[in-house]
C-alpha positions as CSV (number, residue, x, y, z in Angstrom):
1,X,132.9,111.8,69.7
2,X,134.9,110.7,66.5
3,X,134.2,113.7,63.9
4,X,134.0,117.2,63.6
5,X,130.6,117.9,65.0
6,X,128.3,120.9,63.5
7,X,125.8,122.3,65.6
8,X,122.7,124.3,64.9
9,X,122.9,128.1,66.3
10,X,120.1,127.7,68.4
11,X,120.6,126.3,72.0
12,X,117.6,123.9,71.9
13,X,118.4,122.5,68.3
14,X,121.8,121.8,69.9
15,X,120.8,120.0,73.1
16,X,118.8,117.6,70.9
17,X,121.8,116.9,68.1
18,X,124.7,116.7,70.8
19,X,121.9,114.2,72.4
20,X,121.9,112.2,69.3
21,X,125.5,112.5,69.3
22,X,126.1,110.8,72.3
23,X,123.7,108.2,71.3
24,X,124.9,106.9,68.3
25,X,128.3,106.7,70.4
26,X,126.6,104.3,73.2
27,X,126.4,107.1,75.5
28,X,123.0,107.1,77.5
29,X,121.7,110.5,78.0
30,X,118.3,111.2,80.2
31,X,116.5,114.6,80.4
32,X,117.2,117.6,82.8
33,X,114.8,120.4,84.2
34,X,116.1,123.6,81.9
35,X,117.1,126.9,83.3
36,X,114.1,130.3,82.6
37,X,115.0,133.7,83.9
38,X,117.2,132.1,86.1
39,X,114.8,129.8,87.8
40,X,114.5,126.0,87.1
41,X,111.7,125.0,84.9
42,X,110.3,122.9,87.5
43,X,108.1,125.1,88.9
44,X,109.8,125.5,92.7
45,X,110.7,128.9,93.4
46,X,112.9,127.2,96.3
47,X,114.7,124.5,94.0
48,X,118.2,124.2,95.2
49,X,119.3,122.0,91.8
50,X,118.6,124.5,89.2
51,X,119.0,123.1,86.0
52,X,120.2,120.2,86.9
53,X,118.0,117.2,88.5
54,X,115.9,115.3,86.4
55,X,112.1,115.4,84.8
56,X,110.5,113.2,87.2
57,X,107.6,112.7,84.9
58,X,109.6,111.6,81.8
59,X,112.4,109.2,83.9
60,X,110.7,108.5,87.3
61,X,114.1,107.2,88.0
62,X,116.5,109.8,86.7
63,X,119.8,108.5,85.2
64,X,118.6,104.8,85.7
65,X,116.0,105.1,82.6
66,X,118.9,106.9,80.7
67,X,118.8,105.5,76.7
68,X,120.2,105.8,73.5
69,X,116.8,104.6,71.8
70,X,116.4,108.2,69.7
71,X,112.8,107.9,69.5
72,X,113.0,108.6,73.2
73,X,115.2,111.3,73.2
74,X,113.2,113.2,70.7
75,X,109.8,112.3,72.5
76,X,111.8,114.1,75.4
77,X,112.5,116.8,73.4
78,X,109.6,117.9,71.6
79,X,107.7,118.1,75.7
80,X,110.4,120.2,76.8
81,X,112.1,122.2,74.4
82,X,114.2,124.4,76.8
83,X,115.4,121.2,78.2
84,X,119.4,120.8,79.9
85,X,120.1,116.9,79.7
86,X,122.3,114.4,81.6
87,X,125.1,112.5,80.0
88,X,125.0,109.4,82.6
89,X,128.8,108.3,83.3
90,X,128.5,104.2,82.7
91,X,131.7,103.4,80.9
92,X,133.1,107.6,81.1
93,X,135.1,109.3,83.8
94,X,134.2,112.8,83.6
95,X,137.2,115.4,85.2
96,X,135.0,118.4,86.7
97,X,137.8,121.3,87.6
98,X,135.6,124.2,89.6
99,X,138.0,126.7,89.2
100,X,141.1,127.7,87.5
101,X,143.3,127.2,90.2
102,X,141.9,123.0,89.9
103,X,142.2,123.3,86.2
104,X,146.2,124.4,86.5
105,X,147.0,121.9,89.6
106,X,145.1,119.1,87.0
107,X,146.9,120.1,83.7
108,X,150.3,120.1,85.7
109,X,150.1,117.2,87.9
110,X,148.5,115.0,85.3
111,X,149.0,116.1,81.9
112,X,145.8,115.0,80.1
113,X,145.5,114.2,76.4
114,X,143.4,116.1,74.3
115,X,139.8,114.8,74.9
116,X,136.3,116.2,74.8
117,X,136.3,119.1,76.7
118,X,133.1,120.9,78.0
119,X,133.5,124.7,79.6
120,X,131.0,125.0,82.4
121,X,129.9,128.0,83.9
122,X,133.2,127.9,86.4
123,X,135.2,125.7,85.2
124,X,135.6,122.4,82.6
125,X,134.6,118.8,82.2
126,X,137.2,116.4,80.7
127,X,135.6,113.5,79.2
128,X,137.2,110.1,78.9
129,X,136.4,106.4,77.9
130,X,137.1,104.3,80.7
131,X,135.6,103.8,84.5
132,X,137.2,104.8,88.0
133,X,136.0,105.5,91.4
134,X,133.7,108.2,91.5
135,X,134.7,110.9,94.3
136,X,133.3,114.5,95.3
137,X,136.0,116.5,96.7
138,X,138.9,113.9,95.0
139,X,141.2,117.1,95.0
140,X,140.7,120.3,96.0
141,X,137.2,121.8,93.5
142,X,138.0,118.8,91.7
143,X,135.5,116.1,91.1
144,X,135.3,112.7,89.3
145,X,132.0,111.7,87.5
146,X,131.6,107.7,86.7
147,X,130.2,104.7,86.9
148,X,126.5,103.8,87.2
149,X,124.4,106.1,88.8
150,X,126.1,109.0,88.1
151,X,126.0,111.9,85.5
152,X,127.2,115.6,84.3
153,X,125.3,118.2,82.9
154,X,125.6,117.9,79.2
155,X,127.1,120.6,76.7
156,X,124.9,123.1,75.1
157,X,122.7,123.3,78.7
158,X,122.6,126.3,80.6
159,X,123.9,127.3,83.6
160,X,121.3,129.1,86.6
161,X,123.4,131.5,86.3
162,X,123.3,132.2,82.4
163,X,125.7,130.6,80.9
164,X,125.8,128.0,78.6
165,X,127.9,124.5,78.9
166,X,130.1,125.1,75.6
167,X,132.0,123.1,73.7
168,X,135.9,123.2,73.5
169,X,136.7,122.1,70.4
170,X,135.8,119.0,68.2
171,X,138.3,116.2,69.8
172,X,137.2,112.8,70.3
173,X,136.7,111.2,73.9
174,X,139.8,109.9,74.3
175,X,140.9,106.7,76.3
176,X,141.3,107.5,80.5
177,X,144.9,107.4,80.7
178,X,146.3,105.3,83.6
179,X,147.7,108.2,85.5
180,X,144.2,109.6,86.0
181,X,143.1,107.4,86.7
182,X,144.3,107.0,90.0
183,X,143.2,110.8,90.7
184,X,141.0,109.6,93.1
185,X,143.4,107.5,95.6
186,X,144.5,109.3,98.9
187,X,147.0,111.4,98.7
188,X,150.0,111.1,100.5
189,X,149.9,114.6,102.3
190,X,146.5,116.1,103.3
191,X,146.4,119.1,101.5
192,X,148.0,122.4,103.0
193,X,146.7,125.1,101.5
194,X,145.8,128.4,103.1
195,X,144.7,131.7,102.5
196,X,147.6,134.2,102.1
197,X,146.8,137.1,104.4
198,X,143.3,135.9,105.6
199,X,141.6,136.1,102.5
200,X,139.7,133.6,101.0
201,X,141.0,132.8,97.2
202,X,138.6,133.1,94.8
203,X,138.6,129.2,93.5
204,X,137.3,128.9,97.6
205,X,134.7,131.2,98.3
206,X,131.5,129.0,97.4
207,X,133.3,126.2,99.9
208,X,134.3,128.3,102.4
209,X,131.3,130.3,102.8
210,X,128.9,127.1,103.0
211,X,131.1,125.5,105.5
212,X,131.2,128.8,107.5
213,X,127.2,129.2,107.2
214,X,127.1,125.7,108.4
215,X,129.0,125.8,111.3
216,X,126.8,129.1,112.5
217,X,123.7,126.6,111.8
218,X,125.0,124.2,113.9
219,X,125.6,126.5,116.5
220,X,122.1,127.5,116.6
221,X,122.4,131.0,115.0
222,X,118.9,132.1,113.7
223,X,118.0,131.8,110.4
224,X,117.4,136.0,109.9
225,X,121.2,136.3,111.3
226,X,123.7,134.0,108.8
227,X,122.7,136.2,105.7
228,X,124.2,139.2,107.1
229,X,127.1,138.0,108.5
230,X,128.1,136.1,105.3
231,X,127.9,139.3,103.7
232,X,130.2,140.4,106.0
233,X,132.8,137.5,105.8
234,X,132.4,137.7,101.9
235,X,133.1,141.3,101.8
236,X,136.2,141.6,103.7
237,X,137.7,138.0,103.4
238,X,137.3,136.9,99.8
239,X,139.9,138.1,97.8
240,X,137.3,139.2,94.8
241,X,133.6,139.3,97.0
242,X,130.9,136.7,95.5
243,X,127.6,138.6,93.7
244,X,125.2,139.2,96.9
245,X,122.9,136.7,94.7
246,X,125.0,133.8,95.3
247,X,125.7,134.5,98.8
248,X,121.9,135.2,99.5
249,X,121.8,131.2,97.8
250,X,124.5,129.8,100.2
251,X,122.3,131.3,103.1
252,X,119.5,130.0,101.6
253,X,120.6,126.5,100.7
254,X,121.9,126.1,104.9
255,X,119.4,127.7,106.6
256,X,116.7,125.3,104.7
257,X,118.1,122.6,107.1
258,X,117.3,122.3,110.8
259,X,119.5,122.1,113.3
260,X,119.8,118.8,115.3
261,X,120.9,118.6,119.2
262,X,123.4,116.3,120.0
263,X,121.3,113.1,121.5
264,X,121.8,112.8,125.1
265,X,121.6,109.4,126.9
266,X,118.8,109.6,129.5
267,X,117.1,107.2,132.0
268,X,113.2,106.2,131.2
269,X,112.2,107.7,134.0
270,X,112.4,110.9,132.2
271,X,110.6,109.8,129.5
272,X,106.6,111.3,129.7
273,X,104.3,108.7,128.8
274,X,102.5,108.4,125.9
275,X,99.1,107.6,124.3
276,X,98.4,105.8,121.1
277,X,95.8,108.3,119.0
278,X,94.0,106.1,116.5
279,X,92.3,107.5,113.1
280,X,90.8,104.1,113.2
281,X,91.2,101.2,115.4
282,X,93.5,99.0,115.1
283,X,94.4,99.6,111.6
284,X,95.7,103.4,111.5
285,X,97.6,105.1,114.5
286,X,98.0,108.9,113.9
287,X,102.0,109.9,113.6
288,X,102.9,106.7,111.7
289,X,103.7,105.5,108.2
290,X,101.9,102.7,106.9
291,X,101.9,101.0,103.2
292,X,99.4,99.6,101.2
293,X,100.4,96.6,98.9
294,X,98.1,94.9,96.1
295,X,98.4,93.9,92.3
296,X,97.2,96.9,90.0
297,X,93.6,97.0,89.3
298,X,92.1,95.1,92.4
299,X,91.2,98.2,94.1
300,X,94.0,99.9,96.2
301,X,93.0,103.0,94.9
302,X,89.1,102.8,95.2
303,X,90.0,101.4,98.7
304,X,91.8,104.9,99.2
305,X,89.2,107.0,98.2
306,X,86.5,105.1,100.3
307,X,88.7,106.0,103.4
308,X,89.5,109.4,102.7
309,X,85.6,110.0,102.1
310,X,84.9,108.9,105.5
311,X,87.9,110.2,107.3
312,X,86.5,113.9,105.5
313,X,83.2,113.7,106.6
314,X,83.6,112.1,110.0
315,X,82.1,109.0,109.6
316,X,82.5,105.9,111.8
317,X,84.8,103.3,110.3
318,X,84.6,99.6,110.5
319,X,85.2,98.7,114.1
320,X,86.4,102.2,114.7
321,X,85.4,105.5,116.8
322,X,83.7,108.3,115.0
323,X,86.0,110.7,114.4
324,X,85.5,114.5,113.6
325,X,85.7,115.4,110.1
326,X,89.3,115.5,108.8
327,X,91.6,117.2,106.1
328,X,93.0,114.5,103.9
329,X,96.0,114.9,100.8
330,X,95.6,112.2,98.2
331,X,98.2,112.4,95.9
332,X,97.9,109.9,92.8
333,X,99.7,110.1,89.6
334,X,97.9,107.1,88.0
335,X,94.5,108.4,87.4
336,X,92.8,111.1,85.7
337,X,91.8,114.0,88.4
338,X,88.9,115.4,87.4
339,X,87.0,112.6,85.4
340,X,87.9,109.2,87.5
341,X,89.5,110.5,91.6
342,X,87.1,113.5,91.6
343,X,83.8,110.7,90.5
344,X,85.6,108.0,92.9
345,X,85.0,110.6,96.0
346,X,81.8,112.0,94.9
347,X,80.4,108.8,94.3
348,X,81.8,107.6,98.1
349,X,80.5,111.1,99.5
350,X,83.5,112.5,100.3
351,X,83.8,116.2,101.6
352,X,85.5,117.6,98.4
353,X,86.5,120.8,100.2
354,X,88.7,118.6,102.6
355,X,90.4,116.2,100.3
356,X,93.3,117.7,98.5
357,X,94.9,116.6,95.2
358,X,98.7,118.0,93.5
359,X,98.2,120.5,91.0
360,X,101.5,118.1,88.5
361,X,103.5,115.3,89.3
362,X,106.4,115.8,91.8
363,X,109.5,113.6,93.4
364,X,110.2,113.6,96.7
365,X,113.5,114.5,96.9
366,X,114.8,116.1,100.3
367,X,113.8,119.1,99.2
368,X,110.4,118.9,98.6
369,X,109.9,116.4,101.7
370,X,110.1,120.0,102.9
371,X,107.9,121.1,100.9
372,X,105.7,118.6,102.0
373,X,106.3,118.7,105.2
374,X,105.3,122.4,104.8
375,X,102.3,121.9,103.1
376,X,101.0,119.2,105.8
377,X,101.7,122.2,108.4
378,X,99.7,124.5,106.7
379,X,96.5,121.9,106.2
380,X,96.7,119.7,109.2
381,X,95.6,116.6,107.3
382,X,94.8,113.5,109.3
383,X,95.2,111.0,106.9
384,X,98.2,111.5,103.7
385,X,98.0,108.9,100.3
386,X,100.9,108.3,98.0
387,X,99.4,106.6,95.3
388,X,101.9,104.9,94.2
389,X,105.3,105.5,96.5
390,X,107.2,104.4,93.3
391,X,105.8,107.7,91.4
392,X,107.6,109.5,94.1
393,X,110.8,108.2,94.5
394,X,113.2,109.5,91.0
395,X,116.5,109.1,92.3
396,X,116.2,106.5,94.7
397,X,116.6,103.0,94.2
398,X,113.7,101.2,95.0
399,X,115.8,97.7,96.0
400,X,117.9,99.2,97.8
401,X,117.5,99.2,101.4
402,X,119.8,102.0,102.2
403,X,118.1,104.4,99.8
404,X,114.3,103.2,101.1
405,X,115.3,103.1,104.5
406,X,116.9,107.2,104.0
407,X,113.5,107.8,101.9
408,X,111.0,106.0,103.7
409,X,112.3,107.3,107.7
410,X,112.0,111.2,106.1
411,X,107.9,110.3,105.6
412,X,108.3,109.1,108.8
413,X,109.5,111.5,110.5
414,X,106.5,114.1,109.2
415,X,104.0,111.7,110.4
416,X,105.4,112.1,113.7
417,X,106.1,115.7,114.1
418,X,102.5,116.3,112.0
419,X,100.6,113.7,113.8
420,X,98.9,112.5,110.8
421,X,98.7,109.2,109.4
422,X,100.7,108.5,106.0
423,X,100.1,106.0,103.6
424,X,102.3,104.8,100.4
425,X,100.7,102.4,98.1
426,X,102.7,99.5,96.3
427,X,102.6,97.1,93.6
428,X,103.0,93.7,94.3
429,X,106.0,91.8,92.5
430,X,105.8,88.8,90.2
431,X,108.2,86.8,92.2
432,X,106.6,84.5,94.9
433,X,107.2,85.0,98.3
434,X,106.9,82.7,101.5
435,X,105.7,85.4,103.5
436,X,102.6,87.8,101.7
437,X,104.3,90.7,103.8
438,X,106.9,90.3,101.2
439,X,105.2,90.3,98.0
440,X,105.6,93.9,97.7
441,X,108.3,95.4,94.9
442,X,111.7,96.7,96.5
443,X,113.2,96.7,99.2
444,X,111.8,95.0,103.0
445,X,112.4,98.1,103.9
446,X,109.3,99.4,103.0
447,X,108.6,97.2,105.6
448,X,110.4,97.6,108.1
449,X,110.1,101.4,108.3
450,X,106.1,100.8,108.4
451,X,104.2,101.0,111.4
452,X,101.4,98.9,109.4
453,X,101.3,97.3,106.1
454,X,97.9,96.2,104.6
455,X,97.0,93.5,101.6
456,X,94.9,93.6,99.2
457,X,93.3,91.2,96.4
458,X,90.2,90.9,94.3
459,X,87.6,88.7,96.2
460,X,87.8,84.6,95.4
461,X,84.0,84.3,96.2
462,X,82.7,85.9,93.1
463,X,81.3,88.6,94.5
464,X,82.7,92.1,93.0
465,X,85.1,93.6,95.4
466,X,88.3,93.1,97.6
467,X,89.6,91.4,100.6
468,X,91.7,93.7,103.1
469,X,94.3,92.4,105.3
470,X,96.2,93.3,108.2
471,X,99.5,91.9,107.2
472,X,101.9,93.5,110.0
473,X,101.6,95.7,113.0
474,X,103.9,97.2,115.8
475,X,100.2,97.8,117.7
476,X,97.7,95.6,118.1
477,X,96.4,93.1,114.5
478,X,92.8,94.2,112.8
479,X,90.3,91.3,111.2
480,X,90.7,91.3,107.5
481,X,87.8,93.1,105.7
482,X,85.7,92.4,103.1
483,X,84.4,95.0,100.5
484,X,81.8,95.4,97.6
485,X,81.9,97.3,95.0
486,X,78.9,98.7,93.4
487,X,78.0,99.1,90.0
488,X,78.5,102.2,87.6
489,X,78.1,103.4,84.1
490,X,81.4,104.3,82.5
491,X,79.8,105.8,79.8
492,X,77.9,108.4,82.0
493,X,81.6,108.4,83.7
494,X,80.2,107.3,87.2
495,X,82.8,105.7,89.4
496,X,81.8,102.4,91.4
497,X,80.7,103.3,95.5
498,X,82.6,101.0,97.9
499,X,80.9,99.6,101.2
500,X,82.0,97.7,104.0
501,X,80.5,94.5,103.9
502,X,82.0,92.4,107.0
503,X,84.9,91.4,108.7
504,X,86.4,87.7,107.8
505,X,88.8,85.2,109.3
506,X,90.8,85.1,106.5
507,X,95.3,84.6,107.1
508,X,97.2,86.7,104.2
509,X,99.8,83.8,104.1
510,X,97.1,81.1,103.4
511,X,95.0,83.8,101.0
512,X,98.0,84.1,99.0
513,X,99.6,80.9,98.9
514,X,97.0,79.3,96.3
515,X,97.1,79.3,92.6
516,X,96.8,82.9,91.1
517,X,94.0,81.7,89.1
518,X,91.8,81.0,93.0
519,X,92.6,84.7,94.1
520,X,90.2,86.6,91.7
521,X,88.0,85.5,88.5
522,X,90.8,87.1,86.0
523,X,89.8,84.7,82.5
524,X,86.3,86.0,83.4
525,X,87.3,89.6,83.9
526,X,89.6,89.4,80.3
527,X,86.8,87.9,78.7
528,X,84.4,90.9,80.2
529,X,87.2,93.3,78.6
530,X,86.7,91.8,75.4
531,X,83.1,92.4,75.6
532,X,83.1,95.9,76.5
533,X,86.0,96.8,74.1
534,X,83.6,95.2,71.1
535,X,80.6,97.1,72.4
536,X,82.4,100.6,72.7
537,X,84.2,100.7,69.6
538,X,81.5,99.4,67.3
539,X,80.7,102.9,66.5
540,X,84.2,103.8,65.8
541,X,87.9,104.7,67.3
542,X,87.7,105.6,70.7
543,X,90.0,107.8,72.5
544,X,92.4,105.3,74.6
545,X,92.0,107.4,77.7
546,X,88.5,107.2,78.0
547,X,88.7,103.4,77.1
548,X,90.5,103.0,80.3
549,X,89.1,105.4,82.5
550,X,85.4,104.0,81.6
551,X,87.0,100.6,82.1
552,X,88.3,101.3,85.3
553,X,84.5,102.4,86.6
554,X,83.6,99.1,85.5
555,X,86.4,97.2,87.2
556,X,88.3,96.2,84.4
557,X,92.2,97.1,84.9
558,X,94.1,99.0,82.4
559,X,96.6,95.6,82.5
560,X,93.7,93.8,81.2
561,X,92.5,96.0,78.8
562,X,95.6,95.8,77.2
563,X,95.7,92.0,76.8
564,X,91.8,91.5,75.9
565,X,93.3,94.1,73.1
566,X,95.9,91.8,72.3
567,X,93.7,89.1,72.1
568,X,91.2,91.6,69.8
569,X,93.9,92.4,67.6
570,X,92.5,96.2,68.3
571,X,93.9,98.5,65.8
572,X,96.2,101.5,67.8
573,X,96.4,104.5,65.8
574,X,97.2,108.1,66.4
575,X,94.9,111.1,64.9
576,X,95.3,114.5,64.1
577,X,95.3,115.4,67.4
578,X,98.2,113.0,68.1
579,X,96.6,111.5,70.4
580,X,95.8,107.4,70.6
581,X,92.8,105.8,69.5
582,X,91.8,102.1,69.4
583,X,89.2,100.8,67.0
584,X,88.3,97.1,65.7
585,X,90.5,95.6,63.3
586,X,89.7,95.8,59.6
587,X,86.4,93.9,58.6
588,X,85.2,93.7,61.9
């Protein structure tokens, strides 16, 4: 910051002009959940991050899709008033002292200029031009912010506890001086500090505590027993006792995660045998993850909701065993609930009492994967649809193997324990592939962590439908599939019924290695979108909801109404309403 900056009184006018601020300096900032009555505004009672992880429905991928475009910011803004925001750290290193005792060993040891200078709810943030090693834990309640990927809580947002991230000051960000950083090099002693007397100092106690309540985790003390006995430690070690609230949190945050026995190395001839329990032979094994890969718009979703209408009511699959009727979660973020997935099941005669749907968007960060885990517990579904994975996965970097292989082997792990069948569906790529196994976007991962992956693409035969495939297996390789899709009225808002038509000798590799223009009648379909877009909006604007949504039931992807638009020249305009409209150019 280079001048004396005025803010508004109110905490919400502030966040957005210290947003700005940052902005016009090249600063990125991205919006964070906001703190009510001392619960995040998420919307999970159990949210360990309070105020402080990202809107998953504005940045799918947090601090990545950080900007300085203001338009953005104020979009962000006007959603969610009572907003905190993220300041990400590209091209900053951010001091974060913890306690007083950090902020006197810092201002002693290093002697920083004055800079911009945030007081958070326990300590301060020291802001400074420059990047250096990130590093939790570089000194003791000491922390360095920076580089890509990482962020602070900006000033002006509040604390779960109450209070609010304040400025100190108007100084500028000043240049990271050289001393600094090298903050986060090993020291040349490991640090000897110790508590005088026994007592825990007060700069210590959230540390101490959580490392105490994790050893008695590890130890395998029940879950009803750490509470209590942190109370205890807390009340006659800590030199000033924590409030019973943030103990009752410590407790909380430790006892969410389960223990883990040591693994030990045993012979097979302890291990029991095993059978393989298909939902549907030889395509779906029960206790496995499996993924789903297409191009938008060829039907990965009406696929989805064919299967989950027969897995609820029992009937036989292709090839397959009857099954008894089956609870089934399809979670989608793409499509309108009520007026396309609820039609889509109907209209496939699914058992609406057995499929579920989420009530708003969610990520699947560890905690949640709890939740979900949880939820699968409670339901017992057979069959689980992530619609797409991408929607799910704020935070993790999608072409990274690391982060999928971490995010993907969680799933897999509830498919196991839950005996239920899981399913992510993903996007192909642009980029072409050698393999069609790897025409999916991110990482191989995805891959490699799946038990099976399927294909599929709009039929090259000109028939309306899709062409299923088998791509990979760690069981036994299905038949690809072919499927119709039936007609329906848009305008009466009836969704298209799928049916099994016949299995087909058809190799992915070979399907996919011709011309894009063989795969699928696409100059056809466009010129179909044109038609439909003339005769809909003859009358008049059209909401561009219902454009797509009554496009969809027709087959025509949202991707492609777009460019028959383009091609249109349809006029985009908002109404009173703000909402969008499309209607035919000017003399038309």
């Amino acid at each position: 910051m280079t001048s004396e900056i005025k803010l508004p009184i109110d905490r919400s006018a502030s966040v957005l002009a210290l947003m700005e601020r940052f902005a016009g300096e090249g600063i990125r900032v991205f919006p964070v959940w906001g703190v009510i009555d001392g619960k995040c505004a998420c919307g999970n009672d159990e949210c360990n991050d309070i105020g402080k992880h990202p809107i998953g429905s504005l940045v799918r991928n947090g601090v990545k899709n950080a900007t300085t475009d203001l338009k953005a910011i104020r979009g962000w803004h006007r959603k969610h008033p009572d907003m905190n925001y993220g300041v990400a750290t590209e091209g900053l290193a951010v001091i974060d002292c913890d306690s007083k005792a950090a902020l006197r060993k810092f201002r002693a040891e290093y002697d920083p200029p004055p800079t911009f200078t945030v007081k958070t709810a326990r300590g301060f943030h020291f802001y400074f031009r420059g990047d250096m090693p990130a590093k939790t834990g570089a000194r003791p309640k000491l922390d360095v912010k920076s580089g890509p990927g990482n962020y602070v809580v900006g000033p002006w947002s509040r604390h779960e506890f109450g209070p609010i991230y304040t400025l100190q000051g108007v100084m500028p960000i000043a240049d990271l001086p050289t001393n600094i950083a090298t903050i986060t090099e090993d020291q040349d002693e490991p640090s000897t500090e110790r508590f005088e007397d026994g007592m825990i100092p007060v700069g210590m106690r959230n540390d101490t505590l959580m490392r105490f309540a994790g050893w008695l985790r590890a130890q395998g003390v029940p879950q009803k027993s750490i509470l209590p006995t942190l109370k205890v430690a807390n009340r006659t070690m800590s030199e000033k006792p924590l409030p019973d609230k943030e103990v009752r949190k410590i407790a909380s945050s430790v006892s969410r995660y389960p223990t883990k026995e040591l693994p030990r190395i045993i012979p097979f001839s302890e291990i029991p045998e095993e059978d393989l329990e298909f939902l549907w032979y030889p395509y779906i094994c029960l206790g496995t993850l499996g993924l789903l890969d297409g191009d938008p718009g060829d039907g990965k979703s009406q696929f989805m909701g064919w299967l989950v209408s027969r897995v609820s009511t029992g009937r036989k699959l292709p090839d397959g065993k009857r099954i008894d009727p089956g609870n089934c979660f399809l979670f989608n973020f793409e499509d309108l609930k009520g007026a396309v997935i609820k039609k889509r099941l109907e209209a496939n005669g699914a058992d609406l009492d057995r499929v579920f749907i989420q009530s708003r968007t969610f990520d699947l960060s560890k905690e949640m994967v709890e939740w979900l885990d949880g939820e699968i517990a409670e339901k017992k579904p057979l069959l689980v649809i992530l619609d797409p994975i991408q929607a799910f996965m704020a935070g993790v970097d999608g072409n990274s193997n690391i982060d999928v292989r971490e995010f993907m082997s969680r799933l897999a792990e509830i498919a196991d324990k839950r005996r239920c069948a899981i399913i992510c569906v993903r996007h192909f790529g642009k980029g072409a592939q050698d393999k069609a196994m790897k025409k999916g976007l991110g990482s191989t991962d995805f891959v490699g962590i799946s038990r099976n992956q399927f294909g599929l693409a709009r039929r090259d035969d000109g028939e309306r439908g899709f062409i299923v495939f088998h791509m990979k297996t760690n069981f036994e390789k299905g038949k690809s599939m072919l499927f119709t899709m039936g007609d329906a009225d848009g305008r009466k808002g009836e969704q298209p019924k799928i049916a099994f038509e016949g299995f087909v000798d058809m190799d992915a590799d070979t399907f996919f290695a011709g011309p894009s223009a063989k795969r699928g009648p696409d100059q056809n379909e466009r010129e179909d979108a044109k038609e439909y877009l003339l005769e809909r909006l003859a009358d008049g604007p059209v909401h561009v909801q219902v454009l797509k949504r009554d496009g969809e039931a027709r087959g025509i992807s949202s991707t492609t109404l777009n460019r028959a638009a383009v091609d249109l020249d349809i006029a985009k305009n908002q109404n009173d309403d703000r909402k969008w409209y499309w209607s035919l150019p000017s003399g038309d």
